[in-house]
Structure formats: C-alpha cells, structure tokens
Short mmCIF file of the C-alpha atoms (twelve columns), coordinates in Angstrom:
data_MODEL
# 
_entry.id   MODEL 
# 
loop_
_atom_site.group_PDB 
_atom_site.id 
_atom_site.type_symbol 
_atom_site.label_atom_id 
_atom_site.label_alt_id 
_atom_site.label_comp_id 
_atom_site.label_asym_id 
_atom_site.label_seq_id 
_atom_site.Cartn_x 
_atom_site.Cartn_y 
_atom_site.Cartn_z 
_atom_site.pdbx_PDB_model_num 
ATOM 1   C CA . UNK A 1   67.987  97.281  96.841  1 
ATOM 2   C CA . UNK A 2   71.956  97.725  96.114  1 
ATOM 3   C CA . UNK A 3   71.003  101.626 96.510  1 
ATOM 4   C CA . UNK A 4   69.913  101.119 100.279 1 
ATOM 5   C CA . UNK A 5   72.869  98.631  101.091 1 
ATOM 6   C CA . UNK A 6   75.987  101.923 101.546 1 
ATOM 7   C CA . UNK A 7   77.881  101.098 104.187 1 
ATOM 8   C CA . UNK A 8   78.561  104.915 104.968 1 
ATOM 9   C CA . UNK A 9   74.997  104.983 106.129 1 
ATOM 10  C CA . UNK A 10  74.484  101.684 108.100 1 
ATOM 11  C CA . UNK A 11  77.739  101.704 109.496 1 
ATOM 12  C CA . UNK A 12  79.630  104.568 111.566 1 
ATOM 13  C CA . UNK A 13  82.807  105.314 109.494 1 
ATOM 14  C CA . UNK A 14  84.905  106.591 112.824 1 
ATOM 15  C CA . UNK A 15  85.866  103.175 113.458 1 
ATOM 16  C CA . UNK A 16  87.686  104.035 116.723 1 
ATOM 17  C CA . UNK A 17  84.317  104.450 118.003 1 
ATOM 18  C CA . UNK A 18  83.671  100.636 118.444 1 
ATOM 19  C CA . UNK A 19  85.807  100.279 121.227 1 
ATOM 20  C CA . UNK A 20  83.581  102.263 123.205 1 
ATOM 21  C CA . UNK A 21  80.603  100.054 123.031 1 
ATOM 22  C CA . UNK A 22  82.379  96.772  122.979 1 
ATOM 23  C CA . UNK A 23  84.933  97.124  125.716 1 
ATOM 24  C CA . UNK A 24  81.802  98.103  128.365 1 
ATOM 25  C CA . UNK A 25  79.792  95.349  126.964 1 
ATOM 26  C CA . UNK A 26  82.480  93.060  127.217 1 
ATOM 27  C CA . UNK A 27  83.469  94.034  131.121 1 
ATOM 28  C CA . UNK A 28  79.899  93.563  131.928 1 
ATOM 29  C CA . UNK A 29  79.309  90.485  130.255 1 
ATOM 30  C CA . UNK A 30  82.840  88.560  131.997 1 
ATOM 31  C CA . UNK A 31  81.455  90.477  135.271 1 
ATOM 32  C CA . UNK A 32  78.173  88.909  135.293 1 
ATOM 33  C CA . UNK A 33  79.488  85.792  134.836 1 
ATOM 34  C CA . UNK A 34  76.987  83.849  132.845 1 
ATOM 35  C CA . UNK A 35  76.094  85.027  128.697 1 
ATOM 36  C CA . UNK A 36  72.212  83.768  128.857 1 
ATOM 37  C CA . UNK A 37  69.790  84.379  126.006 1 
ATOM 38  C CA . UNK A 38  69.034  87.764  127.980 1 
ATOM 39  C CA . UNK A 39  72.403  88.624  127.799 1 
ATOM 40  C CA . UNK A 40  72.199  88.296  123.745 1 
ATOM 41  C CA . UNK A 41  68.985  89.719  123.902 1 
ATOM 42  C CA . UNK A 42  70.576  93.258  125.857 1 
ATOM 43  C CA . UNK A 43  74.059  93.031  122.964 1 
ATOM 44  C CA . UNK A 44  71.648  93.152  119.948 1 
ATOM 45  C CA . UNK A 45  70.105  96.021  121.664 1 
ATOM 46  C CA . UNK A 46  72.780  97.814  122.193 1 
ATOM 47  C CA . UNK A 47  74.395  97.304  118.890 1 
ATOM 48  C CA . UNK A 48  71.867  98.214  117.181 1 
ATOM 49  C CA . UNK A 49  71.095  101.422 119.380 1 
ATOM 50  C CA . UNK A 50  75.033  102.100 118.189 1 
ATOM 51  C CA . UNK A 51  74.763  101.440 114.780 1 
ATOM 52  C CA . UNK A 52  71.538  103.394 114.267 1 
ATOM 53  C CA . UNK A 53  73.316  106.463 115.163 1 
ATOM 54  C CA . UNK A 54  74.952  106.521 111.776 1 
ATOM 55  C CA . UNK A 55  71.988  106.952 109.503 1 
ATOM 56  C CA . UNK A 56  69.923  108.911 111.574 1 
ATOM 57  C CA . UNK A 57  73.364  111.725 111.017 1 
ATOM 58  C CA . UNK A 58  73.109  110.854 107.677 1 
ATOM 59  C CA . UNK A 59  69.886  111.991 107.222 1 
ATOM 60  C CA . UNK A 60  70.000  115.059 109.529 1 
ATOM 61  C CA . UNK A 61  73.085  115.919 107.185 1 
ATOM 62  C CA . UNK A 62  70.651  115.513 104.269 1 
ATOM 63  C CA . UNK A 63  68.018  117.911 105.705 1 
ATOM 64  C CA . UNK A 64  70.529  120.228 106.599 1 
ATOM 65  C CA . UNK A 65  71.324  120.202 103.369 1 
ATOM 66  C CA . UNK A 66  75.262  118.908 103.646 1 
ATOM 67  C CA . UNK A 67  74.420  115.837 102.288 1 
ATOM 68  C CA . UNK A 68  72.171  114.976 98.574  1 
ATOM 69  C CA . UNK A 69  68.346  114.259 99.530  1 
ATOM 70  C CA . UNK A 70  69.314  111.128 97.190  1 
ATOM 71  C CA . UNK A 71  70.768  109.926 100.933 1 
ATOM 72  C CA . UNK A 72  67.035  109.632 102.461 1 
ATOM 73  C CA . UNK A 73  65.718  105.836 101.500 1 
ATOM 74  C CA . UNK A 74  68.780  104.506 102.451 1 
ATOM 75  C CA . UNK A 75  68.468  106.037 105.860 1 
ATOM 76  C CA . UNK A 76  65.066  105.674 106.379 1 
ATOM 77  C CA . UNK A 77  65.694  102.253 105.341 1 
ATOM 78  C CA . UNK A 78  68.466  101.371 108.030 1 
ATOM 79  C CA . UNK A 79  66.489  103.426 110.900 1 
ATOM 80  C CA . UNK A 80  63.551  101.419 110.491 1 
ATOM 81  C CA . UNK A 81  66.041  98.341  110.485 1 
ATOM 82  C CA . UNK A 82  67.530  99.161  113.537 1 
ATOM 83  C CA . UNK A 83  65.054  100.469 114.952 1 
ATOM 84  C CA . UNK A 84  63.282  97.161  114.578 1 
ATOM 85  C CA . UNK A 85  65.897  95.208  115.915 1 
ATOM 86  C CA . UNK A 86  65.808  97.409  118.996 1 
ATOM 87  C CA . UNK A 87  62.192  97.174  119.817 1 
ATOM 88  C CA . UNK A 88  62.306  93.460  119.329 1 
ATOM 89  C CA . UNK A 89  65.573  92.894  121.753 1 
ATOM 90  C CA . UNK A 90  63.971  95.306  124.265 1 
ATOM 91  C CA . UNK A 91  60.861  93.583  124.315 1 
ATOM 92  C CA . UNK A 92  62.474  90.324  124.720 1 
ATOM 93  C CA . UNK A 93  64.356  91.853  127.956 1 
ATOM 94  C CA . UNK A 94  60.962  93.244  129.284 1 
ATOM 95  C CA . UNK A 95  59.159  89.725  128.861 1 
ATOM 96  C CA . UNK A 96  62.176  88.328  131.121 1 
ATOM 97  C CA . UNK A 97  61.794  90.618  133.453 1 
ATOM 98  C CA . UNK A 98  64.685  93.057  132.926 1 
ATOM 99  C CA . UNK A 99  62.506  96.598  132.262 1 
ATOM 100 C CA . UNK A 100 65.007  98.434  135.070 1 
ATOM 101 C CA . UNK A 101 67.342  97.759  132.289 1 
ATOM 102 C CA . UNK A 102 65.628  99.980  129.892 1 
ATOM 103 C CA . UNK A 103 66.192  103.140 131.841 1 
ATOM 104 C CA . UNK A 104 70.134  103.298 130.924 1 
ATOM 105 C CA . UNK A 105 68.617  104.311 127.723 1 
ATOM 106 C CA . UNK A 106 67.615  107.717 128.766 1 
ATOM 107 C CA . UNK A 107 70.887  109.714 129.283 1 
ATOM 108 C CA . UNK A 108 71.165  109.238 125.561 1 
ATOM 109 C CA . UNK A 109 68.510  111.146 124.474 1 
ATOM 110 C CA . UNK A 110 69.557  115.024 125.880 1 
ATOM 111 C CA . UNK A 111 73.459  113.741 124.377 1 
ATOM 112 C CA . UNK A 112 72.183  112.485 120.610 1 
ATOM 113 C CA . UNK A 113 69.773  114.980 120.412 1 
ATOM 114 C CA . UNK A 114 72.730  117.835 121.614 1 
ATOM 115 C CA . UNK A 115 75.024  115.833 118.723 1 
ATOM 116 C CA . UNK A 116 72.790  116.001 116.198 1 
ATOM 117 C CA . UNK A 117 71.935  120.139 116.983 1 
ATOM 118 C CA . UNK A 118 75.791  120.045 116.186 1 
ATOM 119 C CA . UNK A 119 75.340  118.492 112.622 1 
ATOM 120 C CA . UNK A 120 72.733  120.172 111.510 1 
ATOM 121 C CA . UNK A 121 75.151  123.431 112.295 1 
ATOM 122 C CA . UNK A 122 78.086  121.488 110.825 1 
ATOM 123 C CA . UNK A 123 79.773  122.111 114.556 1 
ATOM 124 C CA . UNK A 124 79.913  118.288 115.374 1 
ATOM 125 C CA . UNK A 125 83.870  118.183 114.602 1 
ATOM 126 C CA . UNK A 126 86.390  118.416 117.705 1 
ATOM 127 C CA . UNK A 127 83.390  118.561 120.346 1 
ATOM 128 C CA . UNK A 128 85.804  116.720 123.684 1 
ATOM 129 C CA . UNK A 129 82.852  117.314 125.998 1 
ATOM 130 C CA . UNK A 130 80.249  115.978 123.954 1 
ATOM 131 C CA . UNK A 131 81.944  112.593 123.210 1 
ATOM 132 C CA . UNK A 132 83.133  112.733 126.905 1 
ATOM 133 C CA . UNK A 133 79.698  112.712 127.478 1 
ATOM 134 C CA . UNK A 134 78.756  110.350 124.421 1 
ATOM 135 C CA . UNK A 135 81.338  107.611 126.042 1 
ATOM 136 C CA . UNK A 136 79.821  108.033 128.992 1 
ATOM 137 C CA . UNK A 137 76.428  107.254 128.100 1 
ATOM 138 C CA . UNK A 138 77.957  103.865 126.551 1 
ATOM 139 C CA . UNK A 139 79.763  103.007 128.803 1 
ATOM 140 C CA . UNK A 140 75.786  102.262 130.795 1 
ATOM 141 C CA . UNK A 141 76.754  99.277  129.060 1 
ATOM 142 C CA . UNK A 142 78.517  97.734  131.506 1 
ATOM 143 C CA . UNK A 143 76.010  97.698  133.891 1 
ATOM 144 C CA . UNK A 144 73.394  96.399  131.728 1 
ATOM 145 C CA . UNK A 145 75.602  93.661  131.052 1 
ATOM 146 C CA . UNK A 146 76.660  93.174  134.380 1 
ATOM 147 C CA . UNK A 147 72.642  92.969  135.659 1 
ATOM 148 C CA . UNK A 148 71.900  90.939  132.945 1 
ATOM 149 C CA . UNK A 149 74.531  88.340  133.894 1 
ATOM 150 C CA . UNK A 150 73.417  88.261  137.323 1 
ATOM 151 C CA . UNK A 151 69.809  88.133  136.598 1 
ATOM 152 C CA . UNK A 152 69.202  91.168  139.389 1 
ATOM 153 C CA . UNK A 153 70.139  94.874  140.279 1 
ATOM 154 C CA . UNK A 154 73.401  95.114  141.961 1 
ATOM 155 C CA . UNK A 155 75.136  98.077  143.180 1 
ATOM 156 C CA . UNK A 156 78.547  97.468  142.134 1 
ATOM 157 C CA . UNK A 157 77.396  97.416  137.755 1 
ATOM 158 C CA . UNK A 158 77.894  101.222 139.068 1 
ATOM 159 C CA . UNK A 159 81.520  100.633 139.433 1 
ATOM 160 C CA . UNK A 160 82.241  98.903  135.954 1 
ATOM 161 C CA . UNK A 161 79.579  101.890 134.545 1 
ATOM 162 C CA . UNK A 162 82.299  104.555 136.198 1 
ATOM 163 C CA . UNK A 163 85.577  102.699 135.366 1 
ATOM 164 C CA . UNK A 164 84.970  101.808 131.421 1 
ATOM 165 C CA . UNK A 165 83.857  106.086 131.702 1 
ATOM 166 C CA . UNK A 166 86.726  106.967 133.032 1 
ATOM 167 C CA . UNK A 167 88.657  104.719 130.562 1 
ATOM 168 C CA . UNK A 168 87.475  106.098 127.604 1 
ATOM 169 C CA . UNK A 169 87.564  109.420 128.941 1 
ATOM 170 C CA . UNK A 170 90.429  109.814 129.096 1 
ATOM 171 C CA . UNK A 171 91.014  108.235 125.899 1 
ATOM 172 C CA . UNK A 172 89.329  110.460 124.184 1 
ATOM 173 C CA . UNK A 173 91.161  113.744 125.475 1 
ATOM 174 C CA . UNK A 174 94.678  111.419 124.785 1 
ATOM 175 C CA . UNK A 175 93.877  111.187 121.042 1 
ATOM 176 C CA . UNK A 176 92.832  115.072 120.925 1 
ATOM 177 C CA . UNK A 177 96.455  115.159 122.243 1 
ATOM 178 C CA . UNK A 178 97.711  112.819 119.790 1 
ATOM 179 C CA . UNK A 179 96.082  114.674 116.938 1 
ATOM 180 C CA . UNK A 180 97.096  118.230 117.929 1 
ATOM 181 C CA . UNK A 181 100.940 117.216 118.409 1 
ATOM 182 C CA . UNK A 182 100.298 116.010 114.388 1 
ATOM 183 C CA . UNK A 183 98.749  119.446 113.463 1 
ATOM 184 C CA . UNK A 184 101.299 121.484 115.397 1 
ATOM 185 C CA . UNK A 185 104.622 119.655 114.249 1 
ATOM 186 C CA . UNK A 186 103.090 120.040 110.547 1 
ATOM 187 C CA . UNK A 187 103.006 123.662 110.721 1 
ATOM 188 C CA . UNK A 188 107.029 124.041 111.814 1 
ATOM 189 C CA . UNK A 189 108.317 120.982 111.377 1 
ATOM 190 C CA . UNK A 190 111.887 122.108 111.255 1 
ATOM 191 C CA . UNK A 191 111.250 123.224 114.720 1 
ATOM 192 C CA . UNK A 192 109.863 120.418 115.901 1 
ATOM 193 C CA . UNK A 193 107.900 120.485 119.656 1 
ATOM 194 C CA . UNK A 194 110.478 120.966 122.692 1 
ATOM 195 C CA . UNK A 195 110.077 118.942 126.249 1 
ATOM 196 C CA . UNK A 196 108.185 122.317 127.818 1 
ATOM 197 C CA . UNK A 197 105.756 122.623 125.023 1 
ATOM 198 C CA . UNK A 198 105.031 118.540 124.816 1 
ATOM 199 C CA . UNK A 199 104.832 118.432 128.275 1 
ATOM 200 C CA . UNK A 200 101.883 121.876 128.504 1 
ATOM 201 C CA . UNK A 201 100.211 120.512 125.479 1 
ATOM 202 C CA . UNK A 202 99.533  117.021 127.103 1 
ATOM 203 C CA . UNK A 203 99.057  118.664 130.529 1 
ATOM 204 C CA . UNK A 204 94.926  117.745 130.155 1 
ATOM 205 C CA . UNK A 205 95.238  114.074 129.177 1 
ATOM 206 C CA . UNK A 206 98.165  113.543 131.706 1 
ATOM 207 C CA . UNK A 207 95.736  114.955 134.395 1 
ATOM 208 C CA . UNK A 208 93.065  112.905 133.597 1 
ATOM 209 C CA . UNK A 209 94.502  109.344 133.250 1 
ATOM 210 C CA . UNK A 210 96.824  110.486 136.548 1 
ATOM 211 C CA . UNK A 211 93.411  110.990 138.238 1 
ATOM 212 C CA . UNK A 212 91.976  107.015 136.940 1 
ATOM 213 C CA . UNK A 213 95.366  105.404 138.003 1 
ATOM 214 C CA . UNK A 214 95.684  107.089 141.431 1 
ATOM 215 C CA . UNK A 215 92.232  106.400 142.477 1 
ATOM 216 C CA . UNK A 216 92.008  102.647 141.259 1 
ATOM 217 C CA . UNK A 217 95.240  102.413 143.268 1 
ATOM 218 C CA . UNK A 218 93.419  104.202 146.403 1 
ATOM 219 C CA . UNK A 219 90.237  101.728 145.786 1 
ATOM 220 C CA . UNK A 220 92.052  98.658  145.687 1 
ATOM 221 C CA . UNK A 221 94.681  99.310  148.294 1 
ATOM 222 C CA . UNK A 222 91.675  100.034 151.137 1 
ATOM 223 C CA . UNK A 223 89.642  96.945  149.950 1 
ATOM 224 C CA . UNK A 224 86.975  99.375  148.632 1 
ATOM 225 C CA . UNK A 225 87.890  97.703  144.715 1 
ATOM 226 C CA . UNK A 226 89.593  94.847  143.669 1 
ATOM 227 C CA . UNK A 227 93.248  95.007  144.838 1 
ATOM 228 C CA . UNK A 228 94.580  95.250  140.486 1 
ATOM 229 C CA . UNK A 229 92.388  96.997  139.342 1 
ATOM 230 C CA . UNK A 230 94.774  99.885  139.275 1 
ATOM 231 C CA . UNK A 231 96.852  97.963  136.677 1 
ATOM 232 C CA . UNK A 232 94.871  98.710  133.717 1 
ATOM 233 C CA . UNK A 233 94.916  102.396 133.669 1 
ATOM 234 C CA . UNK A 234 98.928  101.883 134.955 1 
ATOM 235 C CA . UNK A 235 98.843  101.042 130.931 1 
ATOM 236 C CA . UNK A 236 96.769  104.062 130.335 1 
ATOM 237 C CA . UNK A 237 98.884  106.008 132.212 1 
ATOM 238 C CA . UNK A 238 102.171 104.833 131.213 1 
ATOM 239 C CA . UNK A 239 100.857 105.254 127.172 1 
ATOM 240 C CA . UNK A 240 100.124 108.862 127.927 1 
ATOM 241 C CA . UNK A 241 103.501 109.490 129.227 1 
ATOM 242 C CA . UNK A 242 104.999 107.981 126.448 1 
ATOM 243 C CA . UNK A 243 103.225 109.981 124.213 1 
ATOM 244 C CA . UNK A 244 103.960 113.287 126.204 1 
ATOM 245 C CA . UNK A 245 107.346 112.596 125.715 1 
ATOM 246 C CA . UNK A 246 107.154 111.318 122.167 1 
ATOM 247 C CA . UNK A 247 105.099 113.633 119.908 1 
ATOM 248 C CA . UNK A 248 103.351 112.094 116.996 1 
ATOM 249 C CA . UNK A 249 105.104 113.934 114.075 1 
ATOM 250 C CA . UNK A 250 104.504 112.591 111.227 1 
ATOM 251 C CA . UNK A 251 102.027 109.729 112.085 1 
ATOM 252 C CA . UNK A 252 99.154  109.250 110.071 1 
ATOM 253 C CA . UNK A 253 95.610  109.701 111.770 1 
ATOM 254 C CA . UNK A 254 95.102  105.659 110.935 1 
ATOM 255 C CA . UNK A 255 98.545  105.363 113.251 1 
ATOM 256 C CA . UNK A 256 97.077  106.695 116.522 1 
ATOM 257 C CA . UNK A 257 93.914  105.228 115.731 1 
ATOM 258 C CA . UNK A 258 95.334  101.763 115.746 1 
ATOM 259 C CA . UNK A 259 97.615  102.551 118.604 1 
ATOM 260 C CA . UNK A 260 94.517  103.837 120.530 1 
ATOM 261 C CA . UNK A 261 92.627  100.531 119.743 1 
ATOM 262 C CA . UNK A 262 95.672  98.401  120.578 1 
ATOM 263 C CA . UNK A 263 95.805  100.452 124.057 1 
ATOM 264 C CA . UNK A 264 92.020  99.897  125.252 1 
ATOM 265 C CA . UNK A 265 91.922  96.479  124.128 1 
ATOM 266 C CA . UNK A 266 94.846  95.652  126.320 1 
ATOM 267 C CA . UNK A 267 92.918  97.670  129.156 1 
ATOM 268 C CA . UNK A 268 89.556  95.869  128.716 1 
ATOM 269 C CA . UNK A 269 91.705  92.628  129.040 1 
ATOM 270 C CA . UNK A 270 93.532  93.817  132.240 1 
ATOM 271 C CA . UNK A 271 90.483  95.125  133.690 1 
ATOM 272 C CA . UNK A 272 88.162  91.235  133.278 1 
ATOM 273 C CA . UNK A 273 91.042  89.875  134.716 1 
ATOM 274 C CA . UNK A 274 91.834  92.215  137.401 1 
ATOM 275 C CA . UNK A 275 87.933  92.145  138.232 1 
ATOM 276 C CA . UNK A 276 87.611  88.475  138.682 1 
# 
C-alpha cells in the first residue's frame, strides 16, 4: 500500500495551481449565497476532477517513457480513486436535479487532452496559451458554484465565470513576466534590466490586467456590474506595475510564487466583497 500512497502522483506538485480552482469555487460559493449539501456535492467534484489531473500526467509520462513503468499502480490506483469520487459527487448533483451543471465539464476535454499531447512530446513546459486556456476552463467553477447556491440557472454565474478568467489570466502571463525578468537578469547581472527594457518586457501582462481594470471600471460605473468591482484587479493592476518597475533579480521561483498567491487571495477577497 505505502507504494501507491506518493504524493507526486496524487497531488499536483505546481502548487500555484490551487489558486485557480479555489478562488472560482470560492466566488461562486459567497455568490450563491447558501453552501447546501449540493454545493459540497459540486466542491468534491471539482476537486477531485483537479486532483486527478496529476496522475493521469504521471502515467502518460510513464508511457511516454519519461517516467519508470514502476509509476503505473500508483496511478492507476489514484485515477480510479478520483475517478470514483467524481462519478459519485456527479451523480449526487444529477439526483438533485443539477445535470445542466455537468456540461461545464466539457471544455476540459479538447484542453487536457491538448496538455497531455504536450507531455507525451515533453513540450508541456512554458505553454501561456494552454494554461490561459486551462484557467479558463476552471474558472467554469464559478458558475457551478454560483447555480448551485441558487438552486437554478442564472445568467449572471457568466459574469463571475469571465471575471475569475480574466483574473487568472492575467496572472498567469504576470508570472511568465516575473520568471523571465529572473532568467534575463541571471544572464548579465552586472548589467542589470534598464526602465525601457522592464517596461517592453512587461508590455503583455501590463496590457492584459490594464484591459480587466478598465473594463470592471466601465461595468460598474454604467450600472452594468457592481459599482467595486473594479477594485480587485486595481490590486492586480497596481502589482503588475510594481513589478514592471521592479524586476525580480535575484528572487527565487518559491518568491513570486508566494507573492502571486498572496496577490489572488487578496483579489478573491476584494472581489466576494465587492460582489455582495
């Protein structure tokens, strides 16, 4: 048994990539109001659909020969776990009348099966668009939650869905940012990075968290979106500035990690607040 219990197969070992299930489960579930057994029903589900991720790449990376075959029972072992735990949460949802639900699920297919095309051609590293895309199909969290909550469809769970995407969007293509400044001050770091070349390096993740701020601000200040809602991605915004400016020379990929978690756990906050 200890041989099937390795927590680099059951558990995803990028731990930044929590924040991008919890913080859309979390909106949804504050949206919605009310946490009913439904609502734990649709979090197990989801967990586990995020968790099982892990050991299905580990055994992809086995076939693919990039990992020992020695890897196999131990992730058969956790995909039949999760898998499991999936069926059963889903089912529960059906019984209670939530099968709509169910369909969030199927933008992830085309994306994990795209991911794992990338593993099995050791290509997965340093792929923006396809955890753009990844975040994206989390982020269908949110809704879920949000419908969940309610007990019934609602149009706006589209919102949350498009505001947690845009959230981690752009977080993603800030820590690319973060992570290149790193690389590129290590290879001259007597030369350092100068205001012109800090400034065209973060051009991307400026643009993008620019783009969240000023249309939350347009949103709220017709009435089409709660009037604050801007003042999340104002922290967002006002990180990736800061970071422009300051280059992460000599930080430690843990560093920006932490920073990064720090950053969208203060946004999730801002946003169930700002959204009540």
């Amino acid at each position: 048994m200890q041989s099937y219990l390795r927590r680099q197969i059951a558990l995803p070992q990028d731990h930044g990539s929590w924040v991008f299930i919890l913080s859309p489960l979390l909106v949804g579930l504050f949206a919605g109001g009310r946490f009913t057994a439904a609502s734990l029903a649709l979090v197990i589900a989801a967990m586990a659909a995020f968790l099982i991720r892990q050991p299905v790449t580990m055994a992809v990376k086995a076939y693919a020969g990039r990992r020992p075959r020695t890897d196999l029972p131990a992730a058969r072992f956790w995909i039949i776990l999760y898998g499991t735990v999936i069926l059963l949460a889903l089912g529960y949802l059906i019984v209670r009348g939530f099968t709509y639900v169910l369909f969030l699920a199927v933008p992830g297919a085309p994306v994990f099966a795209w991911h794992l095309i990338l593993v099995s051609k050791r290509a997965e590293r340093r792929q923006a668009g396809v955890e753009i895309l990844a975040t994206g199909v989390l982020a269908l969290a949110a809704p879920a939650a949000y419908w969940v909550g309610l007990g019934h469809y609602a149009a706006e769970g589209w919102w949350l869905w498009l505001w947690t995407w845009l959230q981690s969007s752009g977080s993603i293509v800030y820590a690319y940012l973060r992570l290149e400044q790193r690389e590129r001050a290590a290879l001259s770091p007597s030369k350092g990075l100068t205001r012109s070349e800090g400034w065209q390096m973060g051009q991307r993740a400026f643009l993008y968290t620019s783009f969240n701020l000023a249309l939350a601000l347009i949103l709220g200040w017709i009435h089409f979106q709660p009037q604050w809602i801007f003042l999340p991605f104002l922290v967002q915004w006002a990180e990736t500035v800061w970071g422009v400016t300051h280059p992460a020379v000599g930080w430690k990929p843990t560093a920006i990690g932490i920073r990064q978690l720090i950053v969208s756990t203060l946004w999730t906050i801002l946003f169930i607040l700002c959204w009540r």
